[in-house]
C-alpha positions as CSV (number, residue, x, y, z in Angstrom):
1,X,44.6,50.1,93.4
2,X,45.5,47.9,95.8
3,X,47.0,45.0,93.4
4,X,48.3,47.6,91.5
5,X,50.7,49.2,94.0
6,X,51.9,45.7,94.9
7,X,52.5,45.0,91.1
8,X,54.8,48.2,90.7
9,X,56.5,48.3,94.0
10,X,58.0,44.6,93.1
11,X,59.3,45.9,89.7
12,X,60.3,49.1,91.0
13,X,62.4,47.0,93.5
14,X,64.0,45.1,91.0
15,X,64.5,48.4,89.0
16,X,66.2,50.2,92.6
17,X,68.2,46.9,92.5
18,X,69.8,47.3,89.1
19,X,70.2,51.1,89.1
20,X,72.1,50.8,92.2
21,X,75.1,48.3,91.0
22,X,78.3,49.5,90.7
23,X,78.8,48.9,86.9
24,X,76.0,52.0,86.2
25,X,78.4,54.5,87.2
26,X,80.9,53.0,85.3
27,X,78.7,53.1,82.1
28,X,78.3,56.7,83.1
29,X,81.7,57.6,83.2
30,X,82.1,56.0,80.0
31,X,79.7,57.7,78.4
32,X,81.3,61.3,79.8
33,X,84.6,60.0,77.9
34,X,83.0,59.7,75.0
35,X,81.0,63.0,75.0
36,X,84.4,64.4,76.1
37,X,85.8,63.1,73.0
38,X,88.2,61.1,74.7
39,X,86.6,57.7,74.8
40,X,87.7,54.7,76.3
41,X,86.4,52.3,73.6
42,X,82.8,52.6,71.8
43,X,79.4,52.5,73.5
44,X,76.6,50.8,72.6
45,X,73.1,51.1,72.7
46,X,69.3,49.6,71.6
47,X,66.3,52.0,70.9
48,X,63.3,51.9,69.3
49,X,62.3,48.9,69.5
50,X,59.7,46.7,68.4
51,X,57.9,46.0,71.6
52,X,55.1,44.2,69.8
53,X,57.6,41.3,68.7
54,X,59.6,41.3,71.9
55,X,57.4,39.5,74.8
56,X,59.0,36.2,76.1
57,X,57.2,34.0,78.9
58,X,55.0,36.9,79.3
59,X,58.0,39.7,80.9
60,X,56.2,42.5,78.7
61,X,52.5,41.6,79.3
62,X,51.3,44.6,81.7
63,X,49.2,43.3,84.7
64,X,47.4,46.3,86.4
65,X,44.1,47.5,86.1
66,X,44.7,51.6,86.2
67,X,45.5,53.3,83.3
68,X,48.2,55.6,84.9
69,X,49.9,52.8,86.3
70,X,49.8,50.5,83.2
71,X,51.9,53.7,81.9
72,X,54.6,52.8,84.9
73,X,54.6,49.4,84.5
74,X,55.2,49.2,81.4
75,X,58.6,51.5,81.2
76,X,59.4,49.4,84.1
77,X,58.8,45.9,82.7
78,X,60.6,47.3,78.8
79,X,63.6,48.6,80.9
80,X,64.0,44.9,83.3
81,X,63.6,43.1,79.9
82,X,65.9,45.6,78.3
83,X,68.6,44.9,81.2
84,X,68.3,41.2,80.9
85,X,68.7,40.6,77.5
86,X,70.1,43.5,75.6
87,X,71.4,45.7,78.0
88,X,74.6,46.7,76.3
89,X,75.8,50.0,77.6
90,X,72.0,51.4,79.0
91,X,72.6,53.1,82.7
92,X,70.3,53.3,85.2
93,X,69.1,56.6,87.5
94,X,67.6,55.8,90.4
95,X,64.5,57.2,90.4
96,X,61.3,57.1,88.5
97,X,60.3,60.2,86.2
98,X,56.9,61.6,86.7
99,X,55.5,64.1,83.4
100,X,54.6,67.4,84.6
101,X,51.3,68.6,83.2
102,X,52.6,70.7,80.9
103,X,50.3,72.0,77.7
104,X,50.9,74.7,74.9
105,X,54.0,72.7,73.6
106,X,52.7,72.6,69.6
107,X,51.7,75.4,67.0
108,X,47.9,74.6,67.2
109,X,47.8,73.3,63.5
110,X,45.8,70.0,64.1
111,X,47.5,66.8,61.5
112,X,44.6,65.9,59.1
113,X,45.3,62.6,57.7
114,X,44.6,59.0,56.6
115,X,46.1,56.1,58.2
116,X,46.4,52.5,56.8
117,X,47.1,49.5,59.7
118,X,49.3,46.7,58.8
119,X,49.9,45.0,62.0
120,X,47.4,45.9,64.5
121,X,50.1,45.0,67.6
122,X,52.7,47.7,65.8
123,X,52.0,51.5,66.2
124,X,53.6,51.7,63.2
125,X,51.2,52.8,60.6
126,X,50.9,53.9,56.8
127,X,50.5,57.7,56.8
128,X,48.9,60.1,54.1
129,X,48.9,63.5,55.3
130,X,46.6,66.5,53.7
131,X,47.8,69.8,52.5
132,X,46.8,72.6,54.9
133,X,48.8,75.2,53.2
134,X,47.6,76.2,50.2
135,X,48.7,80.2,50.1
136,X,49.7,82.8,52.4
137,X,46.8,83.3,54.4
138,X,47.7,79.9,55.7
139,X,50.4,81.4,57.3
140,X,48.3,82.3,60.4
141,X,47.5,78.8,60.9
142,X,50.8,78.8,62.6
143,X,50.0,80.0,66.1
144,X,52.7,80.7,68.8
145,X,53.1,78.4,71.7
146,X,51.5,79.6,75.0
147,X,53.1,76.9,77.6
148,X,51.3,76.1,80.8
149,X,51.7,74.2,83.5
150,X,48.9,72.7,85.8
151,X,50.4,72.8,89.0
152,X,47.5,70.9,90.6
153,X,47.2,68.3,87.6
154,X,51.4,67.8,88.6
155,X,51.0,67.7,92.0
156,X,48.2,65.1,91.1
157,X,50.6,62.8,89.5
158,X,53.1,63.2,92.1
159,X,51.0,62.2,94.7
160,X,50.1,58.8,93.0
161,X,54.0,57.9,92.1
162,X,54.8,58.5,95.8
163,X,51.8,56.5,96.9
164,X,53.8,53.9,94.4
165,X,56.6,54.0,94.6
166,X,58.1,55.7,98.5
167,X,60.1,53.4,100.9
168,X,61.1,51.5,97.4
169,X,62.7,54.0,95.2
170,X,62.5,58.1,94.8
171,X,60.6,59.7,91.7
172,X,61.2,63.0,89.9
173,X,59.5,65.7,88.2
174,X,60.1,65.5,84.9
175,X,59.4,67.5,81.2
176,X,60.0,66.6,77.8
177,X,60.3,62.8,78.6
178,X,63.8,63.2,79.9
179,X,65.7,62.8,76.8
180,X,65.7,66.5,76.5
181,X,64.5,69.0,73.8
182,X,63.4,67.4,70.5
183,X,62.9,70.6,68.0
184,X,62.5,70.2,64.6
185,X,60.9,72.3,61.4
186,X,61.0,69.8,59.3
187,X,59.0,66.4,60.9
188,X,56.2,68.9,61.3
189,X,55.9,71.0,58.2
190,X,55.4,67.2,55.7
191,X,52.6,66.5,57.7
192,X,50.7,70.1,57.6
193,X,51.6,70.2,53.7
194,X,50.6,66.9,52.5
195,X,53.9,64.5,52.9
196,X,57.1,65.4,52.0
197,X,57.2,65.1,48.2
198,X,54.7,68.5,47.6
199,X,57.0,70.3,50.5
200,X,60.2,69.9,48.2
201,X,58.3,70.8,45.8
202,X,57.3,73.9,47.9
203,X,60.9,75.2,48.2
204,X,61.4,74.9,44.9
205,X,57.7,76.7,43.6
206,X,57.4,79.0,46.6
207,X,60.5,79.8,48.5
208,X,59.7,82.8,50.1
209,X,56.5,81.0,51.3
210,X,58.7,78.5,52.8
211,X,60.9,81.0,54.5
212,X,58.1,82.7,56.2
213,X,56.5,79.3,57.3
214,X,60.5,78.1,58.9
215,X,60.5,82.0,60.6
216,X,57.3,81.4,62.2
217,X,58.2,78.1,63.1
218,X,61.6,79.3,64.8
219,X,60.1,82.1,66.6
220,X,57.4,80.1,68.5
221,X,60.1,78.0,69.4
222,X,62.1,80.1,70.8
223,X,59.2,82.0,72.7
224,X,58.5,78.6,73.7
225,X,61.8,77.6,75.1
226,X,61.8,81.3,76.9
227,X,58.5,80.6,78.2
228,X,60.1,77.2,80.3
229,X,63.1,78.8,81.3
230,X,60.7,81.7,82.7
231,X,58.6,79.0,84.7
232,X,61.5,76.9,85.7
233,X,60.5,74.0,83.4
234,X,63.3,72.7,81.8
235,X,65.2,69.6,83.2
236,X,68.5,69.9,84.8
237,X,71.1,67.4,83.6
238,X,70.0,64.6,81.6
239,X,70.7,61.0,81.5
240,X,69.5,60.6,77.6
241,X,69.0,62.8,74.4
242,X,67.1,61.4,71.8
243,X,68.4,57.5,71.5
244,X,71.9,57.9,73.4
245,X,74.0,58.8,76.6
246,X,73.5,62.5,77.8
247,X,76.2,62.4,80.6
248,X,78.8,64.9,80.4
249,X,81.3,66.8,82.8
250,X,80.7,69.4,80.5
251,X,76.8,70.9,81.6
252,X,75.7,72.6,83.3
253,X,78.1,75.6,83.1
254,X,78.7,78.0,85.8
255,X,75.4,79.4,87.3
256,X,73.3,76.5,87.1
257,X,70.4,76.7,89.2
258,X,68.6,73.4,89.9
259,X,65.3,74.9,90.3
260,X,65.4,77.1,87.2
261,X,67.2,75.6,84.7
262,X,68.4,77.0,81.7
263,X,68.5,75.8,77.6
264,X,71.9,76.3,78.2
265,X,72.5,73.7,80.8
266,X,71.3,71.1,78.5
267,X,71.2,69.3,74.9
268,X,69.0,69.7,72.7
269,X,68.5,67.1,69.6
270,X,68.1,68.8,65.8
271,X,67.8,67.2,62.8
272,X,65.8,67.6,59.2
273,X,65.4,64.3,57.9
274,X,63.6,64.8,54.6
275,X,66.5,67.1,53.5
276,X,68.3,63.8,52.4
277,X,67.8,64.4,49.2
278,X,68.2,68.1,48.6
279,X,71.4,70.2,48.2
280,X,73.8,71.5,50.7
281,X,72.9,75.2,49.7
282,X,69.0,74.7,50.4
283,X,70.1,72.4,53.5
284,X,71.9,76.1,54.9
285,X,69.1,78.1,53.3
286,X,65.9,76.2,54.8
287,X,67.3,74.4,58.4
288,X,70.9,75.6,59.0
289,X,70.7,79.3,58.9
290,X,66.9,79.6,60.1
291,X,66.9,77.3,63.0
292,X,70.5,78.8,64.3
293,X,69.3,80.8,66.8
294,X,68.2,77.6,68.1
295,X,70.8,75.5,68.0
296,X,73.1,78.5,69.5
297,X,71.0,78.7,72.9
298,X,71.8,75.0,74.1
299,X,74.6,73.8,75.4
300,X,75.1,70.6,73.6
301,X,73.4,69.9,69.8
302,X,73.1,66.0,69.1
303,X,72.3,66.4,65.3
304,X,71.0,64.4,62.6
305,X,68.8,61.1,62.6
306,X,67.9,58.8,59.6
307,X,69.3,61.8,57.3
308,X,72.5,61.2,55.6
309,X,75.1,63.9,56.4
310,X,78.2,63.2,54.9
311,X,77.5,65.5,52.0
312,X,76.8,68.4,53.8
313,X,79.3,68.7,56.9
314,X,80.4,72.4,56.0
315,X,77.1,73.5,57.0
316,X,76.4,71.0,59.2
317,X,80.4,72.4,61.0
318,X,78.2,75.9,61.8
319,X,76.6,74.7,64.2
320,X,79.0,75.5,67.1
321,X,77.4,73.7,69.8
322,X,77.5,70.1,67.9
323,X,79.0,67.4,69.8
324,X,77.1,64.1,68.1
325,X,76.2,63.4,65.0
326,X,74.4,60.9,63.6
327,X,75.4,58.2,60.8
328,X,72.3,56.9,59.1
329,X,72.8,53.8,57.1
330,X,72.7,56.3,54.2
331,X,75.8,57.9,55.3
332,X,79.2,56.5,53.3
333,X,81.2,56.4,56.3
334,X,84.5,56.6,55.4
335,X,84.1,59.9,53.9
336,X,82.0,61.1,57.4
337,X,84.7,59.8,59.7
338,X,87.3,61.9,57.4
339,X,85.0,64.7,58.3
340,X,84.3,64.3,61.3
341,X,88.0,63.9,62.1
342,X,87.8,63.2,65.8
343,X,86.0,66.8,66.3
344,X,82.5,65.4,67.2
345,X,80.9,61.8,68.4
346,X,80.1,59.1,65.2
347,X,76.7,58.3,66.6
348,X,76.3,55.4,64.2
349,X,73.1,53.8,63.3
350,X,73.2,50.3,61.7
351,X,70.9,49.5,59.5
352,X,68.1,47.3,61.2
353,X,67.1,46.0,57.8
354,X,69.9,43.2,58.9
355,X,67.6,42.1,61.7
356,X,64.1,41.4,59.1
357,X,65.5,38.9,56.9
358,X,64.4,35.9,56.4
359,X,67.2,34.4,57.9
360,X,69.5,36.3,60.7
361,X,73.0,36.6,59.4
362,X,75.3,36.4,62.2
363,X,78.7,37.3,59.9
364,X,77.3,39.7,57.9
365,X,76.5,41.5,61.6
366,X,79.5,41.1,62.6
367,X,81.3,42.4,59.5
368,X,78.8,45.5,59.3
369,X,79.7,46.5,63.1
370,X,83.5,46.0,62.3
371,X,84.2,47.9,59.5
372,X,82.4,51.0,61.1
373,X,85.0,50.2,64.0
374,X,88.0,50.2,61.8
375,X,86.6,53.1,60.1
376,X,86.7,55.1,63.2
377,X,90.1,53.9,64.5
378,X,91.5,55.3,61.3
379,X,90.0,58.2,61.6
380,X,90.3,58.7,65.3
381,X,86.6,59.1,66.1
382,X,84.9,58.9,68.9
383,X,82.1,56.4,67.8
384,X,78.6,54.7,69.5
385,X,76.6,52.3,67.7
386,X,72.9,53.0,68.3
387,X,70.9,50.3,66.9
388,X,66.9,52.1,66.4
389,X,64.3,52.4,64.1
390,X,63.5,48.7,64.7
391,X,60.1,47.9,62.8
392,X,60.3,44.0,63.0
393,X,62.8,41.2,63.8
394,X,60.2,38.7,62.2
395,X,58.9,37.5,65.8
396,X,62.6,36.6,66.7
397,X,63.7,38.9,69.5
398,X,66.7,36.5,70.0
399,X,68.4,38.6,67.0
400,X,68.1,41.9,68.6
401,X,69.7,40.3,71.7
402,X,72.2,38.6,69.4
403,X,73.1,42.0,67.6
404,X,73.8,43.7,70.9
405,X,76.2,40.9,72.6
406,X,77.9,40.8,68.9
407,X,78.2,44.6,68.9
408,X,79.2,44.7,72.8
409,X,82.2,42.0,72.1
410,X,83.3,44.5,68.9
411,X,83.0,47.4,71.1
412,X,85.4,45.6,74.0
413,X,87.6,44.4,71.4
């Protein structure tokens, strides 16, 4: 315990030391602008990495004994390494985040599946998912979410982080790993019903099925999200949601009380990524309409992930709370900044294909980031470039710190 604390409380230190510089309240303020839709220039940012290719001279390898604080020091050590050799536009709070113990927070339908390992450093794994759904009395499978909190078990954890971490930096309580709610129907429903080719082929065979199963889903969520506002478990204003910059002079609204937040005081991240290849009209039938109610409540909707949405913006423009929203590399992004037109953030995810080749391609980096750049000054768009959904970079984490200097000199230029 003892080597343990001495191993965190010098990381910590060096953590206190970088959140505190000037420059992270200026990346905050930048990142206000460009949720305000008035942006200085574009932001950039690195998530998702592939930790299991990034270790150099050791910076990632995780030296204490306990299992809780391995789970510190290695945020601590990712987020150092992240700040010394990609940093691009990250910001810094000044305080560590401890997990409340909070349970209840799924439908009580238990993934059965089969996994395949490729890599056994990469968490990244091949995936086959049985059918649990086979007929309507499935239905009841779907249970709703009864959310607790184990005061004791928090109070627990809060007691070890200020052993830690007091006299060095201050820690938090925290829920939903501070990057703010995460609800979506459709990551969940592939992996009750088998993957996601037999659901399509469940809204096509079985619609009304379907509908009852998205209902369901939508209810317990919102039952769910009444149940943290009831026991003051929501997080006041965030730093992150999802993979980008949460600051805003926009939240919390009038009312705001820091001991009780509210959904509406916060973002929330949506998005229905298997829908890429259906039409508009089942996009607004089976996730637009449905999961409304949802989206309505917050006060900020980051939409969209790997799902291409340039094809269906009319429904995507219901949404009324929608502020970002994400470019996959599937998007054609000319026709998404004409749509877009300045009205919401281009969140903009390059495609980190460019970083597994066999051979790293500076110019063809370049020339990606550019021409989403000119797109977006032609089409008056607020933009961010979020480089995520990084498998491998063949063992060469050089190229992922090369990407985000290349994209940080576009971005400044």
């Amino acid at each position: 315990m003892l080597k343990d604390r001495e191993i965190l409380r010098d990381l910590a230190k060096k953590y206190a030391e970088i959140a505190a510089l000037p420059v992270m309240e200026e990346k905050k303020n930048l990142w206000r602008k460009l949720n305000g839709l008035k942006p200085e220039r574009p932001m950039v940012i690195v998530d998702q990495v592939c930790w299991n290719e990034m270790d150099v001279d050791g910076e990632l390898t995780c030296l204490c004994g306990g299992e809780e604080a391995r789970r510190y020091e290695q945020d601590l050590r990712r987020t150092l390494y992240s700040w010394k050799h990609m940093p691009a536009d990250m910001a810094a709070e000044p305080f560590i985040r401890v997990e409340r113990a909070i349970g209840g927070l799924d439908f009580d339908v238990r993934v059965e599946e089969d996994t395949l390992e490729t890599d056994p450093s990469n968490d990244v794994l091949s995936r086959h998912y049985h059918n649990q759904f086979e007929g309507w009395d499935d239905l009841e499978k779907i249970k709703m979410p009864a959310v607790t909190h184990d005061t004791k078990e928090t109070a627990r954890r809060m007691a070890f982080a200020h052993e830690m971490f007091d006299g060095v930096i201050d820690v938090r309580e925290n829920s939903m790993g501070g990057w703010g709610a995460y609800l979506s129907v459709w990551d969940l429903i592939p992996m009750w019903m088998g993957g996601v080719e037999n659901t399509l082929l469940m809204l096509v065979d079985e619609p009304e099925f379907m509908h009852a199963v998205v209902n369901r889903m939508v209810e317990g969520y919102m039952s769910m999200l009444d149940q943290h506002e009831e026991q003051g478990l929501l997080n006041g204003p965030q730093s992150y949601i999802h993979c980008t910059g949460a600051w805003t002079d926009e939240l919390p609204p009038p009312g705001y009380d820091p001991a009780k937040p509210r959904t509406r005081d916060i973002w929330m991240f949506g998005l229905a990524q298997m829908f890429s290849s259906i039409s508009p009209a089942m996009f607004d039938e089976f996730e637009i309409e449905p999961c409304m109610p949802i989206f309505d409540r917050f006060g900020l909707v980051y939409y969209g992930c790997c799902d291409p949405l340039d094809g269906k913006m009319k429904e995507v423009r219901k949404i009324k709370k929608a502020r970002k929203l994400s470019v996959s590399p599937w998007a054609n992004q000319e026709k998404m900044a004409r749509e877009i037109d300045g009205k919401y953030v281009f969140s903009r995810k390059p495609n980190p294909a460019l970083l597994a080749w066999d051979s790293f391609d500076e110019d063809l980096i370049r020339k990606d980031l550019t021409a989403t750049r000119d797109i977006c000054r032609e089409y008056n768009c607020p933009l961010e470039l979020i480089q995520k959904d990084i498998s491998t970079v063949r063992n060469d984490p050089r190229r992922l710190w090369r990407w985000a200097e290349i994209a940080g000199e576009i971005a400044m230029s």
